[in-house]
Structure formats: structure tokens, C-alpha cells
C-alpha positions in Angstrom: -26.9 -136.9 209.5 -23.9 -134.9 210.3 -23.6 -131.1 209.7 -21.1 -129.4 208.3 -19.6 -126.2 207.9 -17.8 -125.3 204.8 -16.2 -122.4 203.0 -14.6 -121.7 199.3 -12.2 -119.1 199.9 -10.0 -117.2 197.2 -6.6 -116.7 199.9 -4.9 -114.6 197.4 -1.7 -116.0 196.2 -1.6 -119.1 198.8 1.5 -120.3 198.7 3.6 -117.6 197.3 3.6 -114.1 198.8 4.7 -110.5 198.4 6.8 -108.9 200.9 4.1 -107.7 203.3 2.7 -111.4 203.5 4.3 -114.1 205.7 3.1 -117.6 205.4 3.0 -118.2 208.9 0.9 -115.7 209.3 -1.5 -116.4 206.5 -2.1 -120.1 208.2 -2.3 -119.3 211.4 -5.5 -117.1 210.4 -6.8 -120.4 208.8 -6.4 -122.4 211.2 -8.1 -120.1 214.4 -10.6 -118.9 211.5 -11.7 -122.9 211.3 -11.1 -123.4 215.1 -13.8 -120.6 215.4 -16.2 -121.3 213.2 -16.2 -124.8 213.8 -15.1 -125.8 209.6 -14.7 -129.0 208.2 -14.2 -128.5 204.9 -12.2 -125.2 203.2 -12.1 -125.4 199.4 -9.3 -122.7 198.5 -9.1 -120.5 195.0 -5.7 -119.0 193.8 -3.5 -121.9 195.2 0.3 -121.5 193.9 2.9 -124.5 192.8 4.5 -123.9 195.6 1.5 -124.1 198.2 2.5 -127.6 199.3 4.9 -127.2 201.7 2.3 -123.6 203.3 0.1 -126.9 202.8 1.8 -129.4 205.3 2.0 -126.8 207.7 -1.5 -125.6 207.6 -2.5 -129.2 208.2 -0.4 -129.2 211.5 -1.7 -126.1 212.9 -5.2 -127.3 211.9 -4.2 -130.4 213.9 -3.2 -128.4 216.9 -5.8 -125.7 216.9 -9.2 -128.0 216.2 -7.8 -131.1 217.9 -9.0 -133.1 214.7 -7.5 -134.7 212.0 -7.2 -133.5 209.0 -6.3 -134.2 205.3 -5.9 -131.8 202.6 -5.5 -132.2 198.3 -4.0 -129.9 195.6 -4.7 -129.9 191.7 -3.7 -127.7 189.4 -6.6 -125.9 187.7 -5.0 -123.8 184.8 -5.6 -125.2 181.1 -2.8 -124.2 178.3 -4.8 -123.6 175.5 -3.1 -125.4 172.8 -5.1 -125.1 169.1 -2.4 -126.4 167.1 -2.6 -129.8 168.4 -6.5 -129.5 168.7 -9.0 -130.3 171.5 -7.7 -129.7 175.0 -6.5 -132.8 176.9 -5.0 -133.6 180.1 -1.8 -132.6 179.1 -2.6 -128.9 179.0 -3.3 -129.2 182.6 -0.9 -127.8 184.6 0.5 -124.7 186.7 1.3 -122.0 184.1 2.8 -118.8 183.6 -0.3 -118.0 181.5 -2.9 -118.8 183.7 -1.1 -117.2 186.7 0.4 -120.5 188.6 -3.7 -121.4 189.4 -4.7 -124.7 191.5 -7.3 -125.4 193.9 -6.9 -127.1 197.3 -8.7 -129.0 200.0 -8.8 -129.4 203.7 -11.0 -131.7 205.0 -12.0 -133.1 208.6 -11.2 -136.6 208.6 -14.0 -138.6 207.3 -15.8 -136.0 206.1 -15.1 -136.5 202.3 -15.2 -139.0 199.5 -13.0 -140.0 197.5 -13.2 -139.5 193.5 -12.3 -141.5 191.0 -10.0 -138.9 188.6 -6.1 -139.4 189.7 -5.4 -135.8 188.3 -4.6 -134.6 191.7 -1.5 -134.3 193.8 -3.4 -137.5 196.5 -4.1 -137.2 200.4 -1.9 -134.8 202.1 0.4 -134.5 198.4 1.8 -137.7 198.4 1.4 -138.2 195.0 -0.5 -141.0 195.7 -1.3 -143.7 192.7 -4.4 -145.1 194.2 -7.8 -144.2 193.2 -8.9 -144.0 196.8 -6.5 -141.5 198.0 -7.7 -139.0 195.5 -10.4 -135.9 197.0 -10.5 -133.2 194.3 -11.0 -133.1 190.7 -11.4 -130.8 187.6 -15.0 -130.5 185.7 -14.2 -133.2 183.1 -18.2 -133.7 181.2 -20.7 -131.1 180.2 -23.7 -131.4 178.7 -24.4 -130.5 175.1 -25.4 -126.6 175.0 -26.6 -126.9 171.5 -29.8 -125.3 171.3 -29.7 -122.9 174.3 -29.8 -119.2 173.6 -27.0 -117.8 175.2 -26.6 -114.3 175.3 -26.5 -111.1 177.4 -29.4 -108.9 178.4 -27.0 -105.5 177.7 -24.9 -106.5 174.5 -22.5 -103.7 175.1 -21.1 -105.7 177.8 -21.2 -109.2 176.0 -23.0 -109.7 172.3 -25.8 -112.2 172.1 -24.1 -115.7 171.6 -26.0 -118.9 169.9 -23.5 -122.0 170.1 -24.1 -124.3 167.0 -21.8 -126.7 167.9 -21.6 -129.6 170.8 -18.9 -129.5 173.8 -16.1 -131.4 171.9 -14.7 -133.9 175.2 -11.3 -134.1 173.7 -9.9 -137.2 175.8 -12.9 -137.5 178.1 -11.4 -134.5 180.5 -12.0 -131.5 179.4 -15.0 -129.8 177.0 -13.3 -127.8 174.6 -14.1 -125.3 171.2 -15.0 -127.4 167.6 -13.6 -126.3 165.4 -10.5 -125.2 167.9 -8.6 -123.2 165.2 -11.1 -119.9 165.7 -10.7 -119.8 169.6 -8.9 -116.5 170.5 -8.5 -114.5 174.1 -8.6 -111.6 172.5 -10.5 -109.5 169.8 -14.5 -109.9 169.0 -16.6 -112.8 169.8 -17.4 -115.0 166.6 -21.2 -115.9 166.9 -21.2 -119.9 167.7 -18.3 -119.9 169.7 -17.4 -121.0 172.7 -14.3 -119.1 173.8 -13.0 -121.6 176.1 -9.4 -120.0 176.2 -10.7 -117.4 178.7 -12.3 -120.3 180.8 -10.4 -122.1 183.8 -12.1 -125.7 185.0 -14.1 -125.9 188.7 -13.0 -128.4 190.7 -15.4 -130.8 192.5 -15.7 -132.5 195.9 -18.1 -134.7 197.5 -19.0 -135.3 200.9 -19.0 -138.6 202.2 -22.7 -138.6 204.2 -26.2 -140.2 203.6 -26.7 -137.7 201.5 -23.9 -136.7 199.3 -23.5 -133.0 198.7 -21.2 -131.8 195.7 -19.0 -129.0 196.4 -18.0 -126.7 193.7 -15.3 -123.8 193.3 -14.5 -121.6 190.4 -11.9 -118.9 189.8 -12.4 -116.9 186.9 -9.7 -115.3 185.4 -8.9 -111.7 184.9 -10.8 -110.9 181.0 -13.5 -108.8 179.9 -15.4 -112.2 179.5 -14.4 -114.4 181.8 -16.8 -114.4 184.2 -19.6 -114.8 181.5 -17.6 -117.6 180.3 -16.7 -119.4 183.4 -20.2 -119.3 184.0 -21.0 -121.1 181.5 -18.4 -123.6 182.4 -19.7 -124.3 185.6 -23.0 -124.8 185.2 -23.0 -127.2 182.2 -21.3 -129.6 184.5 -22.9 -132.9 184.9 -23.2 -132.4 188.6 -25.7 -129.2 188.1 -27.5 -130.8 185.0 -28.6 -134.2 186.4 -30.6 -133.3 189.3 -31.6 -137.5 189.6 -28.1 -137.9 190.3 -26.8 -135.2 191.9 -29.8 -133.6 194.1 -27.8 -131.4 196.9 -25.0 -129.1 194.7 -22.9 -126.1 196.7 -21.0 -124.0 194.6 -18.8 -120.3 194.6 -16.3 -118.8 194.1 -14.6 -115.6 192.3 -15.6 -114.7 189.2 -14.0 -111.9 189.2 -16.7 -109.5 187.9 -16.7 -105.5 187.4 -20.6 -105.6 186.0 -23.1 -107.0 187.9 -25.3 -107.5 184.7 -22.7 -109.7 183.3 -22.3 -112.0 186.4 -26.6 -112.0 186.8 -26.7 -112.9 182.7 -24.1 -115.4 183.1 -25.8 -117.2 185.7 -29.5 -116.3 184.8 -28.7 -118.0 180.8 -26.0 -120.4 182.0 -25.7 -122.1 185.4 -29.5 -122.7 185.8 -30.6 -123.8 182.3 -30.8 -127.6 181.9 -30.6 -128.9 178.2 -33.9 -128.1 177.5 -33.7 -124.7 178.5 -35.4 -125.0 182.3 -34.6 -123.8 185.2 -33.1 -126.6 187.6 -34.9 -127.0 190.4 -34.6 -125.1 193.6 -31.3 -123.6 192.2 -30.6 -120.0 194.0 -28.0 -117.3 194.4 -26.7 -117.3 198.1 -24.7 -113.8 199.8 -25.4 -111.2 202.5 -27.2 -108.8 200.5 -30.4 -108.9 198.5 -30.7 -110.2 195.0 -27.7 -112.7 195.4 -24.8 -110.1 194.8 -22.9 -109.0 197.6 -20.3 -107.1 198.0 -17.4 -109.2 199.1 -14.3 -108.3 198.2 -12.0 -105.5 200.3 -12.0 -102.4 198.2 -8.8 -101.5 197.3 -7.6 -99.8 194.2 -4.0 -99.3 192.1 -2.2 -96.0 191.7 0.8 -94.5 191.7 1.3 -94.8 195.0 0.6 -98.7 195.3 -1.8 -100.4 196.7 -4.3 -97.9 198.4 -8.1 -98.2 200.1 -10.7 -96.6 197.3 -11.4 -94.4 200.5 -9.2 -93.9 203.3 -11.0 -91.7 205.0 -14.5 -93.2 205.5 -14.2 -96.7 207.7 -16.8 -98.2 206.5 -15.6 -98.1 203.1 -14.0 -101.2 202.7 -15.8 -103.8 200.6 -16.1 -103.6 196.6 -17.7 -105.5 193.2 -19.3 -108.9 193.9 -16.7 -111.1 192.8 -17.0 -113.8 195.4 -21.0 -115.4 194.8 -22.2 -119.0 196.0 -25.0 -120.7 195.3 -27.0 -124.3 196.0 -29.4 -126.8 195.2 -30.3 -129.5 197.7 -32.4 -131.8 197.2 -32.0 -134.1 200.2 -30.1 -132.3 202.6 -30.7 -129.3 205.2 -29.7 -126.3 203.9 -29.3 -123.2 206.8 -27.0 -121.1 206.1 -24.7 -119.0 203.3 -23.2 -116.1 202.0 -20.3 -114.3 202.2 -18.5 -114.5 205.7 -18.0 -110.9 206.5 -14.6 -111.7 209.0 -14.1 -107.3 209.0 -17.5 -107.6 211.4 -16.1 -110.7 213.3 -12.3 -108.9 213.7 -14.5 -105.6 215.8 -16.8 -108.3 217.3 -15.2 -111.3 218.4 -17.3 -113.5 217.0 -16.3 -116.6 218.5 -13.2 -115.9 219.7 -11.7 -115.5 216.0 -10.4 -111.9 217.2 -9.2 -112.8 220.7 -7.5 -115.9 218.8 -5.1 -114.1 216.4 -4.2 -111.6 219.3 -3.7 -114.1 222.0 -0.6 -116.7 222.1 -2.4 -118.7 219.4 -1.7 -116.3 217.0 1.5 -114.5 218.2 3.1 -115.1 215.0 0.2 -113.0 213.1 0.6 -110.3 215.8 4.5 -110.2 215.6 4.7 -109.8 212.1 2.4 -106.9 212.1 4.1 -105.3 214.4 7.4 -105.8 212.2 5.4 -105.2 208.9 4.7 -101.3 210.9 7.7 -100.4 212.4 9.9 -101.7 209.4 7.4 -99.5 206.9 6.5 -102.6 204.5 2.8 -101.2 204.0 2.8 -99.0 201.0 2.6 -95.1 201.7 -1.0 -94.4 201.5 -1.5 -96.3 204.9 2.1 -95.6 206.6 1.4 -91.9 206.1 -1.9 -92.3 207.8 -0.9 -92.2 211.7 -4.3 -93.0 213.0 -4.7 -95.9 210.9 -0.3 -96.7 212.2 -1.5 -96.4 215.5 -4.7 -99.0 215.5 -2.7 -101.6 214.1 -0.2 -101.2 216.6 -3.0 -101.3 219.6 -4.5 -104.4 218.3 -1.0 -106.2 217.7 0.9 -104.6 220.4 2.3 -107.5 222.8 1.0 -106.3 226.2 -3.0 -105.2 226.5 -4.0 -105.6 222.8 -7.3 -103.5 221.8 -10.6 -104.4 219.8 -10.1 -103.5 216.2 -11.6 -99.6 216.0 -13.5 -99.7 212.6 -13.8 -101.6 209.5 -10.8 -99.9 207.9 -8.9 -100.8 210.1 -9.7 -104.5 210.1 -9.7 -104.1 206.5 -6.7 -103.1 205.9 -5.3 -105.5 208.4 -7.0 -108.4 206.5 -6.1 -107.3 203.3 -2.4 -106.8 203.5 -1.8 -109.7 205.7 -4.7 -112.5 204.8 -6.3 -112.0 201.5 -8.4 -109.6 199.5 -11.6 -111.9 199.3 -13.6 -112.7 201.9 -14.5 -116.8 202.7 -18.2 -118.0 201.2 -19.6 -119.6 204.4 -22.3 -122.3 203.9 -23.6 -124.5 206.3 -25.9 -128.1 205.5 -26.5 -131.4 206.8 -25.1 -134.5 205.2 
């Protein structure tokens, strides 16, 4: 059996990018991050129309850095919501304004995955390819029927108790959608026996290609006072999670981009674990670096008038927030060892296998250069310029001659943050 280390990462924006974000940069970090962590699989969130090309030349420098092959897939993940014309179908699938340009993507190690039967994907290395084997990643098409189960939320100030009456309606066989469709809304108060799929993006799915077959899931919820309770649902009415017989070894994350940790906990606790008889499946868990499965994983940062800003510049160890990013796992078959959020602000001070050393060394001259230009041509907004102590570290650990170790978690947050992503990888690590 052959293990594996994989991560679903949420690398904000990947393929389009605000002025203080170079692509270069952004997969030059991928690729030493894989190099030095060994990865053979990254299953990316918030993935752009325009992530192709950053695609291609990821897969080189992945090429390059690992010295092994690899492939990589796109799909786009957002759904228009479309109640005139009635259930959803394929054609609502697509990149759109309204769903914020969303797709998934995969990078694989050669070998490592399966192929899937669904042709909704872009094929192997976007070729667009027609065949059924050159397809690796696919939307959540089946559910189960949630008739039956109570759904609702232990504090119904956050999300009133919800009892669905009616099946999952399979529209053309590829997406679960509302019956009736005509009451679905994003906005306004929750009518009791209905599934607001509107506010619900699909996971994708992936599956390793070992003796024992793991699926691997990722979700992105979108931005809504009920997404996350919502997507939850979504995701864990999938057939994969449901039919244990089948499917015995399920990895799964993601950001569901929670404020309340009660709504995340209800969401899974009535939702993602719950077969359709109402029992918890077997040996499903939460999986992070904190107790009680929620960990704070994203790099806290907060809007005002200013622009982007750390919640609190002046503490260094300030510097994660709400636990947007959670994983979690069943596997039946296979050897599970480790998970949870991959806290890269520790490995940047650390050097945790060379990751550090790697983006400061000739590997990852084009990360260091444009650091250097993002500081002296004042791209970072004025809350961090103004702060010389914060100017100066990034300058030591990017100047070209005798770089230093990152000084503290701000300023590896704020380094990560700007230049990377604001959400940190979910690591997991299994045999297959």
C-alpha cells in the first residue's frame, strides 16, 4: 500500500490576483510547499476561470521542484440558480459572476489517481479532453433522500429548526436541487421544508487509484448567513459519505466559511454524519490542531477604512481567526495518521523541512524579489507600511544577500497572507 500525503487548500483567488499578488510567486510557494512536505495530491478551493494558464505553470515548477510527474484537472464548481426553468441541471454549471468565478482544481502525482466517469471537467492537464478516462475531478451529482431527518440547529437564533418534507429532486441526474423550486430564495426567512439550495455550491470528488480507494472531498462555502449550515448539508448527503459498503475510507474539508462555531458543529453534528436512518456513520470524526475538531485556521485579518489590516498588529502571535477551514474522515480500510490544519506560520520561523530555506534560497528567488518590490514600491496597505518593525522583517527575510529566519508569527503572517493566501492547507496523511 502506498502512502500518501494530501492537502485541500482554499489559495485565495488562484488564478486571478490583486495588485500585491504575483502569480509566480503564488506557485512557486506550491510547488517548494509540495517539495517539502513530500505531497501528492493538492485539491484547491477558490480556483478562477482564468487559473489555467497559473495551472500549466504550476505543473512545470511541480515538475522541476519534486522531480515527478504530474497532472492536474479544473471544474467549475459554481451553480446559477435558475427557478424559472425549474430543477437545476448541468447547464447552470459554470464560472459566474454570482457565485464569484468559483472552480476547484487538482494536482496529482502521476499514478496516484483514478479516473471518474463524469466528463464535466476541463480533462488531464485542461485539454478539454473527450474521453472518459482522462477525466480526475467531478461535482457531487447523487444524494440521498433526507426526508425524515430532523434537521435543525441547537441555537435557533443562528439557524431556525428545519424539517425537510420533500426528497432531493436529481433534476438531470447531476445536481440535487429544491421541489417545488419556485420558493427557493438567498435571501429573507427560511420557509420550514425547504432546502435552500441557492446558498449551496457542489463538492467536488476524487479518488485515489490504490488497493484501497480513498475518496477525497472539498467544499467551499459561499459567503451567506447560512451557507455553511447549508453546504453542510450538501456534503454529507453525498453518496460517497452515505454508503459506507461502498465507499469505506472518505477524506473531506474545506472552507465553510463560518463566523459561529455552533452553526458549523450543528451543521455537521445533524448533517454530514447522519445516514438515512438517522445514525451516525461509522468511525466518522472531525480532524484539526485543536481540541473538539475546530481550529483556528484562517490568518486574522479584518476590513477598515484603512484596507486590509491584522485584527492585532501589535501582538505577534495574533494571527489566526474563526475555524473556517475543517477536515474530516472515515476509513474503513486504509491507515489513517495524520490531519488537521497545516500551520505553515510555525514551519516559515522553523524550517520545517526546508519549506523556509526553500522560498529564500534560489528556488524561490522570484517569491523573494517580489517582496522586496511589493516593500520598497509601498503595495501593502498603510496599516503594515507605517509599521517599520514589521518593513524591516520582511526586508531581512527577503533581502538578497544573508536572508534571516522569520521573527514571529506576524510577521510570517502577514507575509503569507498578502502574498500566498488567507487560509491555511488541511494536511492529511493515509495509506492507500
Amino acid at each position: 500500500m502506498a502512502q500518501i500525503n494530501a492537502v485541500i487548500w482554499n489559495v485565495r483567488t488562484f488564478g486571478s490576483y490583486p495588485n500585491y499578488r504575483q502569480g509566480s510567486a503564488v506557485v512557486n510557494f506550491i510547488a517548494n510547499y509540495a517539495n517539502a512536505f513530500g505531497l501528492n495530491v493538492i485539491l484547491f478551493q477558490e480556483v478562477r476561470k482564468v487559473a489555467l494558464p497559473q495551472a500549466a505553470a504550476l505543473r512545470v515548477f511541480l515538475n522541476l521542484v519534486t522531480r515527478r510527474q504530474w497532472h492536474f484537472d479544473a471544474i467549475p464548481g459554481a451553480v446559477v440558480t435558475n427557478t424559472a426553468r425549474g430543477a437545476l441541471t448541468s447547464a447552470d454549471l459554470g464560472f459566474t459572476e454570482r457565485s464569484n468565478y468559483e472552480g476547484y482544481m487538482v494536482f496529482w502525482e502521476e499514478g496516484i489517481l483514478a479516473p471518474l466517469t463524469s466528463q464535466l471537467s476541463y480533462g488531464i492537464d485542461g485539454t478539454n479532453a473527450p474521453r472518459v478516462n482522462d477525466h480526475y475531478i467531478s461535482l457531487v451529482v447523487d444524494g440521498v433522500d433526507p426526508k425524515g431527518i430532523q434537521i435543525g440547529d441547537p441555537n435557533p437564533d443562528i439557524v431556525p429548526p428545519i424539517v425537510p418534507i420533500q426528497p432531493v429532486a436529481l433534476g438531470d441526474g447531476l445536481f440535487p436541487g429544491p421541489r417545488p423550486p419556485n420558493v427557493v430564495r438567498s435571501f429573507g426567512p427560511i420557509t420550514p421544508g425547504v432546502l435552500e439550495w441557492q446558498s449551496v455550491r457542489r463538492p467536488c470528488v476524487i479518488r485515489t487509484a490504490g488497493t484501497h480507494p480513498t475518496i477525497m472531498v472539498a467544499y467551499h462555502a459561499p459567503v451567506s448567513g447560512r451557507g455553511p449550515y447549508y453546504g453542510a448539508l450538501a456534503t454529507g448527503l453525498g453518496d460517497w459519505v452515505q454508503d459506507v459498503a461502498n465507499f469505506p475510507n472518505v477524506i473531506g474539508g474545506g472552507d465553510f466559511n463560518i463566523i459561529v462555531n455552533t452553526q458549523l458543529t450543528s451543521g455537521f453534528d445533524n448533517f454530514l454524519f447522519l445516514d438515512p436512518r438517522g445514525a451516525r456513520t461509522p468511525n466518522m470524526a472531525y480532524s484539526s490542531m485543536t481540541a473538539g475538531g475546530l481550529s483556528a485556521s484562517m490568518t486574522r485579518f479584518t476590513v477598515n477604512n484603512q484596507g486590509w489590516a491584522l485584527l492585532d498588529p501589535a501582538n505577534p502571535q495574533d494571527c489566526y481567526g474563526n475555524p473556517r477551514d475543517v477536515g474530516f474522515y472515515r476509513l474503513g480500510t486504509a491507515t489513517y495518521q495524520d490531519s488537521g490544519v497545516h500551520d505553515i506560520l510555525e514551519d516559515l520561523m522553523q524550517n520545517a523541512n526546508g519549506l523556509r530555506a526553500s522560498i529564500q534560497d534560489a528556488r524561490g528567488r522570484r517569491i523573494a524579489a517580489y517582496v522586496r518590490q511589493a516593500v520598497n514600491g509601498n503595495y501593502l496597505p498603510p496599516v503594515v507600511r507605517d509599521n517599520a518593525a514589521v518593513l524591516q522583517g520582511l526586508f531581512n527575510v527577503f533581502r538578497a544577500v544573508d536572508p534571516t529566519p522569520f521573527p514571529d508569527k506576524l510577521t510570517a503572517a502577514i507575509f503569507y497572507r498578502w502574498f500566498i493566501s488567507d487560509h491555511l492547507p488541511l494536511f492529511f496523511n493515509f495509506t492507500d
